[in-house]
C-alpha positions as CSV (number, residue, x, y, z in Angstrom):
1,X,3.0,20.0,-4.1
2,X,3.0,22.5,-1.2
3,X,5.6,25.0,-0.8
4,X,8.1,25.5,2.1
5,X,6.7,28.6,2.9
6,X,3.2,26.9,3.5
7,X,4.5,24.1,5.8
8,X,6.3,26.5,7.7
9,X,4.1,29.4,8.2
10,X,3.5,32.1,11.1
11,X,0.5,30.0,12.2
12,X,3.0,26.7,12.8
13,X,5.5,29.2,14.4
14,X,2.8,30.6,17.2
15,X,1.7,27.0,18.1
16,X,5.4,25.5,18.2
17,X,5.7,28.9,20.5
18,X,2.5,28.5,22.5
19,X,3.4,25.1,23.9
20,X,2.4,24.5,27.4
21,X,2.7,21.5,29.3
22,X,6.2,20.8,28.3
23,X,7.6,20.0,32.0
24,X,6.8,16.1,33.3
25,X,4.3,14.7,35.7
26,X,6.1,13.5,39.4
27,X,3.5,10.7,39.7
28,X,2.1,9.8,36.0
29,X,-0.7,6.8,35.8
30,X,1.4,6.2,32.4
31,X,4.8,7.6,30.3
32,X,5.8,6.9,26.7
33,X,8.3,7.8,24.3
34,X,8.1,8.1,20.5
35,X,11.5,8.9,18.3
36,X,11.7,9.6,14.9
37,X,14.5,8.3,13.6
38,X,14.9,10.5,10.2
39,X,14.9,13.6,12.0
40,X,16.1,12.2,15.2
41,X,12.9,13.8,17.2
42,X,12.0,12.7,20.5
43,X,8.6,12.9,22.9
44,X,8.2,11.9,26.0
45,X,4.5,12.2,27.5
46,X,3.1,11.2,31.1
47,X,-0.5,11.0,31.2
48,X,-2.7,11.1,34.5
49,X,-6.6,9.5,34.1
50,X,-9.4,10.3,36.3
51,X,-12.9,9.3,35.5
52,X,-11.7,7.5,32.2
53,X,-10.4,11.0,30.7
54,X,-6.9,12.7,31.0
55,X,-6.6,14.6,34.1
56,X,-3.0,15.6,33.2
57,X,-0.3,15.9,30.9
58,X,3.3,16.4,31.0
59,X,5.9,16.1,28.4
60,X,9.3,16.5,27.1
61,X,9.3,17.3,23.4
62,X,12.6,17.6,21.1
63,X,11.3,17.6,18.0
64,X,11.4,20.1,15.1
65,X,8.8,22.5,14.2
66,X,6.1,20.7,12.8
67,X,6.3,18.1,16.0
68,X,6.5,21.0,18.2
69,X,3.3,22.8,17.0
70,X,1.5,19.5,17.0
71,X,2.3,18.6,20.4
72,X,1.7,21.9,21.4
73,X,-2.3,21.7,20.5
74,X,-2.3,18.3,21.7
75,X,-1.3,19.5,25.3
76,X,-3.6,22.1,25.0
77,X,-6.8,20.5,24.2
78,X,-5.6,16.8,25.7
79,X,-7.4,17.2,29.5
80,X,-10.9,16.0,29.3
81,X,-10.0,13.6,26.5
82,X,-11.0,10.5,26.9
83,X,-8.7,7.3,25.1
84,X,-11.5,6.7,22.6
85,X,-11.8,10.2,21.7
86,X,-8.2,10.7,21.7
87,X,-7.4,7.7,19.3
88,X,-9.9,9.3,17.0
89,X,-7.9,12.4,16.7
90,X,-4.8,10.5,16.1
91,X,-6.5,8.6,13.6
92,X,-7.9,12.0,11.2
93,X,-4.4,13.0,11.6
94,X,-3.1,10.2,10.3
95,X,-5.3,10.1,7.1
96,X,-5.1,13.7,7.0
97,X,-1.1,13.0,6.2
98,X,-1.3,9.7,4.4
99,X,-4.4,9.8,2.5
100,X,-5.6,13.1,2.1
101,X,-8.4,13.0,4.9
102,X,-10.0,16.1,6.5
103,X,-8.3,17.6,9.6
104,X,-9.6,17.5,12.6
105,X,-12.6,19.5,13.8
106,X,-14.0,21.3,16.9
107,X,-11.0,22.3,20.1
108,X,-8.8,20.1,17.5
109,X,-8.8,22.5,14.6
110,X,-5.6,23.9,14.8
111,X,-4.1,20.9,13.9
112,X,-5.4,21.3,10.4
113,X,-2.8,24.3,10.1
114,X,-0.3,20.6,9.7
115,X,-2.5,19.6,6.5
116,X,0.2,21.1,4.3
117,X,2.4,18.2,5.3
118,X,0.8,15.6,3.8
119,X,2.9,16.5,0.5
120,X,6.1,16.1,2.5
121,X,5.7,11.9,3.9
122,X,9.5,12.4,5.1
123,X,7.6,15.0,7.5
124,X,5.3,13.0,8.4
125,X,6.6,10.6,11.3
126,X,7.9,13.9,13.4
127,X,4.2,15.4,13.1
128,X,3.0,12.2,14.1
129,X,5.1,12.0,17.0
130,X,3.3,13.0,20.2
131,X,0.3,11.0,18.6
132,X,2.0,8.1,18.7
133,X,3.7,8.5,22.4
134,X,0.3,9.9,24.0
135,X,-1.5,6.5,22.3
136,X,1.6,3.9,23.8
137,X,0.7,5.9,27.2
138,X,-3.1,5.5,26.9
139,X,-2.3,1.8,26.3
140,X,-0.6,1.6,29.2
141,X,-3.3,2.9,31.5
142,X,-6.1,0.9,29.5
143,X,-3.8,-2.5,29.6
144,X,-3.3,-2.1,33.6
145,X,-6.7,-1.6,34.4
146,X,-8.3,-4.3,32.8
């Protein structure tokens, strides 16, 4: 099993530090919310689509540290994604935590610095977190434009 010490590491520390996009959208195509309720974490994202990719991003994220540095790669790299490509992230993060898949690859890399996690499953619904809210927003904008 991992240690502490690798889950919370410098690496996590700089990307919970690094976060941009943590301030809301006035005029968002979609918003969502995700809440952990065993750490009591919270994420709220608003999404704006142009051209079938995320043109923006804005979000309000109370989470710890391990939902912190994720949402803070995820507002990073998220512009230019499109829903397909971003439901494929969420999915190698998901099996990266619950059964032992690769991280992510290419701009998403950083989020392999999370891998540790996957020994710590009471850890793993606030990493998850802004995965889950940015996919109920990217539902949103899918299901009112069909």
């Amino acid at each position: 099993m991992a240690d502490l010490d690798e889950i919370y590491n410098t690496r996590i520390l700089e990307l919970a530090g690094a976060m941009t996009g943590n301030a809301r959208l006035p005029d968002p195509d979609a918003t969502a919310s995700a809440h952990s309720k065993l750490c009591g974490s919270t994420i709220e994202v608003d999404l704006k689509m142009s051209g079938g990719r995320v043109s923006d991003y804005g979000a309000t994220v109370k989470a710890c540290l391990l939902g912190q540095a994720a949402a803070s790669v995820v507002a990073r790299e998220i512009v230019g994604t499109s829903p397909q490509d971003f439901h494929t992230i969420a999915e190698q993060m998901r099996a990266m935590l619950k059964s032992g898949g690769p991280p992510p690859t290419g701009r998403w890399a950083d989020l392999g610095v999370l891998e540790p996690v996957r020994h710590y499953k009471a850890r793993h619904a606030s990493t998850l977190l802004v995965f889950d809210a940015v996919e109920k927003a990217l539902a949103k904008v899918v299901g009112s434009r069909s």
